[in-house]
C-alpha positions as CSV (number, residue, x, y, z in Angstrom):
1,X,7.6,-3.9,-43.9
2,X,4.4,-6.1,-42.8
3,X,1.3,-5.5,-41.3
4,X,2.3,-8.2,-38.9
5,X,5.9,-6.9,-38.4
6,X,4.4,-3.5,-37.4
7,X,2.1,-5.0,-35.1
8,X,4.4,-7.5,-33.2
9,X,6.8,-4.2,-33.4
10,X,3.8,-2.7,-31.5
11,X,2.9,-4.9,-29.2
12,X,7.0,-4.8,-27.8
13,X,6.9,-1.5,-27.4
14,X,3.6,-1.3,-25.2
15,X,5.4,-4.7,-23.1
16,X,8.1,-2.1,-22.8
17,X,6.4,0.8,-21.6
18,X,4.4,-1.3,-18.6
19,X,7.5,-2.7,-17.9
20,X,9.1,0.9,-17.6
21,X,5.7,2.2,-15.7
22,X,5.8,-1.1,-13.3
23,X,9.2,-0.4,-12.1
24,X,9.0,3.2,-12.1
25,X,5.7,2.4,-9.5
26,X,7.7,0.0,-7.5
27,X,10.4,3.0,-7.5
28,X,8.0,5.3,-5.9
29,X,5.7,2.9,-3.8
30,X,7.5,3.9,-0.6
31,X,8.8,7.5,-1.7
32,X,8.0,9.5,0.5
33,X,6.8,7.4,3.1
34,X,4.5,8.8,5.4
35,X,2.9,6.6,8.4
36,X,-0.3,7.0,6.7
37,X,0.9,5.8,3.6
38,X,2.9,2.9,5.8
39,X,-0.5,2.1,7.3
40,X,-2.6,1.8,4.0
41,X,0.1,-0.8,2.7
42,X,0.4,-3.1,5.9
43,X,-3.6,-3.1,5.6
44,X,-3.9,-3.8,2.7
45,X,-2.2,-7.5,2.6
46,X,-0.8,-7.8,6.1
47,X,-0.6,-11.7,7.1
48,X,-2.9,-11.3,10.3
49,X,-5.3,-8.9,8.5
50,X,-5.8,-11.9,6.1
51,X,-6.0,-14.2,8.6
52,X,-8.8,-12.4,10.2
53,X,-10.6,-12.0,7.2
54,X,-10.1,-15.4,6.8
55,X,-11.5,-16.1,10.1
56,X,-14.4,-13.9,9.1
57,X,-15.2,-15.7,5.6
58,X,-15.5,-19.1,7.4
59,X,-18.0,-17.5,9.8
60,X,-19.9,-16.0,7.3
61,X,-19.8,-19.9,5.7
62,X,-20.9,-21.2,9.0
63,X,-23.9,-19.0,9.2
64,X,-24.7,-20.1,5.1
65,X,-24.7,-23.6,5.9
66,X,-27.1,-23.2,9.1
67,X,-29.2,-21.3,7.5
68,X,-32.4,-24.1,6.6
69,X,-31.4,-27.1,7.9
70,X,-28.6,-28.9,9.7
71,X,-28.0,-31.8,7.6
72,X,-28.3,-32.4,4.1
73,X,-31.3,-34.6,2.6
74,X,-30.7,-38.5,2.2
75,X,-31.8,-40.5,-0.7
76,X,-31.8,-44.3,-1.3
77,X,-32.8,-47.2,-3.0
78,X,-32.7,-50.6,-4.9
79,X,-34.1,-52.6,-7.7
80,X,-33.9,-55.9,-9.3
81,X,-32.1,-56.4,-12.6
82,X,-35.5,-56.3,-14.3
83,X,-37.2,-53.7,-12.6
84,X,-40.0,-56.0,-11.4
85,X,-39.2,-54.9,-7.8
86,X,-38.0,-51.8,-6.8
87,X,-37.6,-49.2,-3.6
88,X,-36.7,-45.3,-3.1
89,X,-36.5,-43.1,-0.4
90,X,-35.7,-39.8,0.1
91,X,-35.7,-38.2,3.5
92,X,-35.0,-34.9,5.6
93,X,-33.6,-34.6,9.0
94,X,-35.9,-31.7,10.8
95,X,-35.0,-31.0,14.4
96,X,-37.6,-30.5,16.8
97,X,-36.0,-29.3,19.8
98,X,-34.4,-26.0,19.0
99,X,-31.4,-27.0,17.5
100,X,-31.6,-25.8,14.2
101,X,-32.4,-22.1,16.0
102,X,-29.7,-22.6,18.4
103,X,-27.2,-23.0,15.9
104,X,-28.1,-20.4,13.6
105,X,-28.5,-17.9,16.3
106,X,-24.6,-19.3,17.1
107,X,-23.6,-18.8,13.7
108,X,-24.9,-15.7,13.4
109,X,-22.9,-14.3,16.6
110,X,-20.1,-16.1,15.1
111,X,-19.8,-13.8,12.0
112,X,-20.6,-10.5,14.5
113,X,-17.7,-11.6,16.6
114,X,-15.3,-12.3,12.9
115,X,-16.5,-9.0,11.9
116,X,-15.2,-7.3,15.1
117,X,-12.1,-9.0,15.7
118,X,-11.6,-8.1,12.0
119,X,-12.1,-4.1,12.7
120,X,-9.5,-4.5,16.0
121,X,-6.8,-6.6,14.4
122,X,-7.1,-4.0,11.2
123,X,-6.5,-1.1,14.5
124,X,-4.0,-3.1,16.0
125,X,-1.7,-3.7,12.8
126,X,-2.4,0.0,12.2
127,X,-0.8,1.3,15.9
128,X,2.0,-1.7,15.0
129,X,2.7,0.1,11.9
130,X,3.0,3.4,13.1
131,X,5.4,2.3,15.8
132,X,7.5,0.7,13.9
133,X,6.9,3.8,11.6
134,X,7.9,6.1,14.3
135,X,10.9,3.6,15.7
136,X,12.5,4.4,12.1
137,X,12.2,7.9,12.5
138,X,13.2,8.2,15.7
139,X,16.6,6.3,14.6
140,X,17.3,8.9,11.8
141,X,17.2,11.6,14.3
142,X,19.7,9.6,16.3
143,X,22.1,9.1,13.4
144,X,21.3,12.9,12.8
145,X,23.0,13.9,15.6
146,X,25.6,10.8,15.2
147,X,26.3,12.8,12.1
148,X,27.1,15.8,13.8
149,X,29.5,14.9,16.8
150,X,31.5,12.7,14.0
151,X,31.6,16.2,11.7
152,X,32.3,18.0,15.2
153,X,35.1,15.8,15.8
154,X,36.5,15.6,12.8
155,X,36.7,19.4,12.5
156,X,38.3,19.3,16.4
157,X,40.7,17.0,15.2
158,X,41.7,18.8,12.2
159,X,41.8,22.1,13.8
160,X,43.8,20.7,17.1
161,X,46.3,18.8,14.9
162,X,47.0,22.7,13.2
163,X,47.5,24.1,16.3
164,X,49.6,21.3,17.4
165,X,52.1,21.5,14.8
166,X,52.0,25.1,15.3
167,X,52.9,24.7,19.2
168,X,49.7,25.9,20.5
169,X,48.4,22.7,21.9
170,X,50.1,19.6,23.4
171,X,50.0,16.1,22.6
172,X,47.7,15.1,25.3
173,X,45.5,17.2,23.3
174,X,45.9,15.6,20.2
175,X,45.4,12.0,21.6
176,X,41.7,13.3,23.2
177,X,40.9,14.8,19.9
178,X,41.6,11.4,18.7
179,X,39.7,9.2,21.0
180,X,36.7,11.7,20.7
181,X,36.8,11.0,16.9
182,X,36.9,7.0,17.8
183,X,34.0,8.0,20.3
184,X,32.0,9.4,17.8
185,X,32.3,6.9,15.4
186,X,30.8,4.3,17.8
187,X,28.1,6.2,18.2
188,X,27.2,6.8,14.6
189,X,27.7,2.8,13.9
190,X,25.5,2.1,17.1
191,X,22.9,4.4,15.6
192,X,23.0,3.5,12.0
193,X,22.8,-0.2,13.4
194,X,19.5,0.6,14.9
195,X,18.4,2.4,11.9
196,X,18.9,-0.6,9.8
197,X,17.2,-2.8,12.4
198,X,14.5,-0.4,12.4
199,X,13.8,-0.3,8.5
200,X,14.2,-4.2,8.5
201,X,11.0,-4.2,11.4
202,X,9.0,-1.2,8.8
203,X,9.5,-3.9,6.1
204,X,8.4,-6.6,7.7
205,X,4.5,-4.4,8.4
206,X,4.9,-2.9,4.9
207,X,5.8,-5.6,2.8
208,X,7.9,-3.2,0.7
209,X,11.5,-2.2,0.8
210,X,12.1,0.9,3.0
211,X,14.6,3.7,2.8
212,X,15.9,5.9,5.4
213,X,15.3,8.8,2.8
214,X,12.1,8.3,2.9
215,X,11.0,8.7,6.1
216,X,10.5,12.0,7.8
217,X,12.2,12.5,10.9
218,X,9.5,13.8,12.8
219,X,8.6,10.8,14.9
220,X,5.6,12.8,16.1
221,X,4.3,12.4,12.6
222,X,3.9,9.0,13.2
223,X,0.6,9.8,15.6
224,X,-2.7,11.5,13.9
225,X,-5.3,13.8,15.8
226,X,-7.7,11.7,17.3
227,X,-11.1,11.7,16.0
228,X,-14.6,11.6,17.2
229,X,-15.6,8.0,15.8
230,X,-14.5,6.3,18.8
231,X,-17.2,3.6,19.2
232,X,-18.5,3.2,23.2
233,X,-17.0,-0.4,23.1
234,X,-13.7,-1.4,22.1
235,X,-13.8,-3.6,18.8
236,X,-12.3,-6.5,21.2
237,X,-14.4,-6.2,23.5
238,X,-17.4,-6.7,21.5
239,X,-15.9,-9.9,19.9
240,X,-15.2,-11.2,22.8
241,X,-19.4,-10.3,23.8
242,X,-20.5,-11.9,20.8
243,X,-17.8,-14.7,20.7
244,X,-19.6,-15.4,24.3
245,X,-23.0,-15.3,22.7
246,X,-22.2,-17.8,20.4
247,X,-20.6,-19.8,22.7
248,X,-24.0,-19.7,25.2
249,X,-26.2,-20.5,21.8
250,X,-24.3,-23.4,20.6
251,X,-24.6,-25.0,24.1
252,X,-28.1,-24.6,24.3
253,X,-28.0,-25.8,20.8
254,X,-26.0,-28.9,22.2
255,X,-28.5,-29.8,24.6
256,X,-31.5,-29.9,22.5
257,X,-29.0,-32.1,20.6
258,X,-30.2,-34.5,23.2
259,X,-33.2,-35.6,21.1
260,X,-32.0,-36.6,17.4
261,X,-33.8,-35.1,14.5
262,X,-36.6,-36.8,13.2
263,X,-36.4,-37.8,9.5
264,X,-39.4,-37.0,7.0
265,X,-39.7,-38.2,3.8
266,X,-41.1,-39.8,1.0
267,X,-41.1,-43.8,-0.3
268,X,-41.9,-45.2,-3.5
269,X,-41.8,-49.0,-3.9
270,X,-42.6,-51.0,-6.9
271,X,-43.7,-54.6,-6.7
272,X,-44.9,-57.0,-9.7
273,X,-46.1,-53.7,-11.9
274,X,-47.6,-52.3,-8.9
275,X,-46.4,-48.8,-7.6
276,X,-46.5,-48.0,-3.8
277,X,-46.1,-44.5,-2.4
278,X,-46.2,-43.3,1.3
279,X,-44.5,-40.7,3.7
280,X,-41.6,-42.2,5.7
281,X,-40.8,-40.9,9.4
282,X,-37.2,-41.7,11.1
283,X,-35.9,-41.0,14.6
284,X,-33.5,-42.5,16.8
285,X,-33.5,-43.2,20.4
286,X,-31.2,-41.9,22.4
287,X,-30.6,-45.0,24.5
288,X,-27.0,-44.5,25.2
289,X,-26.2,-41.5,22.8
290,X,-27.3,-38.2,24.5
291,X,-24.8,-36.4,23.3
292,X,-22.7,-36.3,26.0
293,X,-19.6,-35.2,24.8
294,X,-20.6,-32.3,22.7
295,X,-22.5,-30.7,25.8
296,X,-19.9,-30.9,28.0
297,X,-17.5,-29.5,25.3
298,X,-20.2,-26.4,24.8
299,X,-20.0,-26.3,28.7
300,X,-16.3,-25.7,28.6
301,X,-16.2,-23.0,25.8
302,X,-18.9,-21.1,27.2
303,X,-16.9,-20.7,30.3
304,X,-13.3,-20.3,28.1
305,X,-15.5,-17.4,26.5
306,X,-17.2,-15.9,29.8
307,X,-13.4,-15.8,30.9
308,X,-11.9,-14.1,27.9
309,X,-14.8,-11.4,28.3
310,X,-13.9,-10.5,31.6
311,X,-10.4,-10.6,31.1
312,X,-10.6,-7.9,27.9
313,X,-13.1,-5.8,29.9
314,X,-10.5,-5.5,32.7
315,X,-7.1,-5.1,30.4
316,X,-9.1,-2.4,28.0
317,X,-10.4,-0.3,31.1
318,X,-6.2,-0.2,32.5
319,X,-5.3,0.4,29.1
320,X,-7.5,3.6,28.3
321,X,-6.6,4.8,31.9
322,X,-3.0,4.5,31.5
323,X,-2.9,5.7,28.1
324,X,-4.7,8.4,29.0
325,X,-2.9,9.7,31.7
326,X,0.8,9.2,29.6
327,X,-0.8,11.3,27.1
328,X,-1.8,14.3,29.8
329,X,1.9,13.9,31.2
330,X,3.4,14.0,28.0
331,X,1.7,16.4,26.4
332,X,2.5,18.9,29.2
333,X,6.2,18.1,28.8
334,X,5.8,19.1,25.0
335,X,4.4,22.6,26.1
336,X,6.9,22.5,28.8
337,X,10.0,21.8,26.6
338,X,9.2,23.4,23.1
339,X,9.8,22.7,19.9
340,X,13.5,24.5,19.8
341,X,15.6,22.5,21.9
342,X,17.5,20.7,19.0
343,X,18.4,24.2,17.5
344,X,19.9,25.3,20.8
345,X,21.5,22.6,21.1
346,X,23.3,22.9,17.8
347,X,23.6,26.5,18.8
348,X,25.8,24.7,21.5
349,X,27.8,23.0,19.8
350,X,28.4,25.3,17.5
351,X,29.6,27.9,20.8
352,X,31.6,24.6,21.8
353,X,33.6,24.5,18.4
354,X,34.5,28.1,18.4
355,X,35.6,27.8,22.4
356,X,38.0,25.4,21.4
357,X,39.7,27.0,18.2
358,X,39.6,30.4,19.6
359,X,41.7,29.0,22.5
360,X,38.9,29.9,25.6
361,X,37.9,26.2,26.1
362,X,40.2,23.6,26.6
363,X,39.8,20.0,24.5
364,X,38.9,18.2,27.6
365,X,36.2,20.6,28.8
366,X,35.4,20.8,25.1
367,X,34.5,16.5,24.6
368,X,32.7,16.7,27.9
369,X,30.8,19.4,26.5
370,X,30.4,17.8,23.7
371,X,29.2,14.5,24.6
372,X,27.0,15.9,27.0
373,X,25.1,18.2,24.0
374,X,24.8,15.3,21.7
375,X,23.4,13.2,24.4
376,X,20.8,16.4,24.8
377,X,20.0,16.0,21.3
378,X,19.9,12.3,21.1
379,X,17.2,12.8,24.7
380,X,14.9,15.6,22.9
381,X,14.4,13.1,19.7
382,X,13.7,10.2,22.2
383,X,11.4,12.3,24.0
384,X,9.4,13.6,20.8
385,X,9.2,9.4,20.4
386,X,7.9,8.8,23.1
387,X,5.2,11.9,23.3
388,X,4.0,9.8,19.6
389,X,4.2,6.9,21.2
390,X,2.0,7.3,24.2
391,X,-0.3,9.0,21.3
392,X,-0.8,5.9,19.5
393,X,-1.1,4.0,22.5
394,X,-4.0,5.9,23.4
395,X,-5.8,6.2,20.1
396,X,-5.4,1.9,19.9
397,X,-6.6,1.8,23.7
398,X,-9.6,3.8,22.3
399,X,-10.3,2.4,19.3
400,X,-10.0,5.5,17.5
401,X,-10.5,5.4,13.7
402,X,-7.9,7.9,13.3
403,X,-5.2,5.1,13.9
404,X,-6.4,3.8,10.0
405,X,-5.4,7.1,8.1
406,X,-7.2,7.2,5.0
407,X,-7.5,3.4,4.7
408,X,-11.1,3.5,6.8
């Protein structure tokens, strides 16, 4: 055999191994899915991450192109076919009333408000991917517990179609076993539906393909400790400041826009052999040109932005109040409740089963017992999903770094 058989022998077998290792990685990307995990992935490509950091790079271009001058040096001229006579002149718009200040001072605002709105939407997809995170869990409880009134009824069934054939229990019996069976069944379609829908909104932050499997049915997973790198002003709020400091900037900017730059250069002329050079000055008048529209424009968006401010300030002051006082209410329910309920509750339905085979419950006492245990259960998981859920409403009301996981 070759050299050149051996290496292109080679080279498929490596092709074949990262092909193995790439789908073995897209196997396990979401295996074992935790909400930190969830988070790290919808950060790292989410669509309105981008589009802030998007938003961000085009600020920071802004700022680039303000940073010497406004406008970009002119340069002109003409000569005769044989050079006899000819003219150059190269010249440099300078502002002298502020504007070139104004509107770097804007631009630099600009990027500090880009770089802020960049840190809360990165937060806010965060707390959006948790929910949807804990929304997931919190529907595999409920099929959970689907799971077990359709087992439950299934075995009521079985055992109440025994006794029936043995005598012991009556065909009114038989047909509640029945519909409790059909009862059941709704409610484990109804809760696999909302699984599914569930998975489909995880997806959608994750950008991967989710499993039920994979997600731990703890939906007070789904919200981390708080930390102590909360900053004094929500992220928002500060873009929102700056956003309104750039917006006060580029309408001071706009009214020194009322004089027109002067232009500063250099000519050269040539004439019959002789060469003539000399500084050239340039400025127009602003006759009818004051720039009227761009002030009043400046005037508007300064006041859009003054607005905005306000606005935030107001919504993130309710927001931390509410969040915090859900939390407080919550968390005493949690210490209230404890963390056994669900195994009483099977307890209960286990004490439920029994009644009915051993004959000292009757199968109509037995499905209201039943429904009303499983709608216990379904409760207890709602309620953990909401304790997480008032949690991650308060760290996002806070601004709390903890909402990021490890993806900081």
């Amino acid at each position: 055999m070759s050299s050149h058989t051996l290496v292109g022998w080679g080279r498929l077998a490596a092709l074949a191994f990262l092909f193995q290792a790439q789908v073995a990685w897209a196997e396990d990307e979401t295996a074992g899915l935790s909400s930190d995990r969830a988070v790290a992935l919808a950060l790292s490509a989410h669509p309105e991450v981008r589009q802030a950091d998007a938003t961000l790079q085009v600020a920071r271009a802004n700022r680039s192109g303000a940073a010497l001058f406004l406008d970009n040096p002119s340069v002109s001229g003409w000569s005769t076919p044989d050079l006899e006579r000819a003219s150059l002149n190269a010249s440099q718009p300078i502002s002298l009333s502020g504007e070139g200040w104004h509107a770097r001072s804007a631009a630099r605002h600009g990027v500090q408000s880009a770089e802020d709105n960049l840190a809360r939407t990165r937060r806010r997809v965060a707390a959006d991917t948790r929910r949807a995170w804990l929304e997931v869990a919190v529907a595999s409880g409920r099929v959970q517990v689907a799971e077990e009134g359709a087992e439950l009824a299934e075995r009521l069934f079985y055992g109440v179609s025994r006794k029936t054939e043995e005598g012991e229990a009556s065909q009114l019996e038989l047909r509640l076993a029945r519909l409790s069976q059909v009862q059941a069944a709704v409610r484990l379609m109804q809760a696999q539906s909302d699984q599914a829908s569930a998975l489909t909104e995880l997806a959608g932050w994750t950008m991967a393909t989710v499993e039920a499997t994979s997600i731990d049915d703890d939906p007070l997973q789904a919200a981390p400790p708080p930390s102590s790198d909360v900053p004094e002003e929500r992220s928002d709020v500060s873009s929102a400041r700056r956003a309104l400091a750039s917006a006060e900037a580029n309408l001071s900017r706009q009214r020194a826009a009322t004089l027109p730059p002067l232009s500063v250069g250099v000519g050269v002329d040539i004439e019959d052999g002789s060469t003539f050079i000399g500084p050239t000055l340039g400025l127009q008048v602003p006759l009818f040109n004051r720039n009227q529209r761009g002030r009043a424009a400046a005037r508007g968006q300064s006041a859009v932005a003054e607005s905005q401010l306000d606005a935030l300030i107001a919504t993130a002051a309710t927001e931390q109040q509410t969040a915090r006082k859900r939390v407080a209410e919550a968390e005493s329910l949690t210490e209230v409740l404890g963390d056994d309920l669900l195994v009483e509750a099977r307890a209960a339905l286990a004490s439920v089963e029994a009644g009915v085979l051993a004959g000292e419950i009757d199968l109509s006492t037995a499905v209201l017992l039943q429904a009303q245990i499983l709608d216990g259960e379904t409760a207890i998981v709602n309620l953990r999903g909401l304790v997480a859920s008032a949690r991650i409403d308060l760290l996002l009301a806070t601004d709390d770094n903890a909402l990021l996981g490890g993806a900081q």
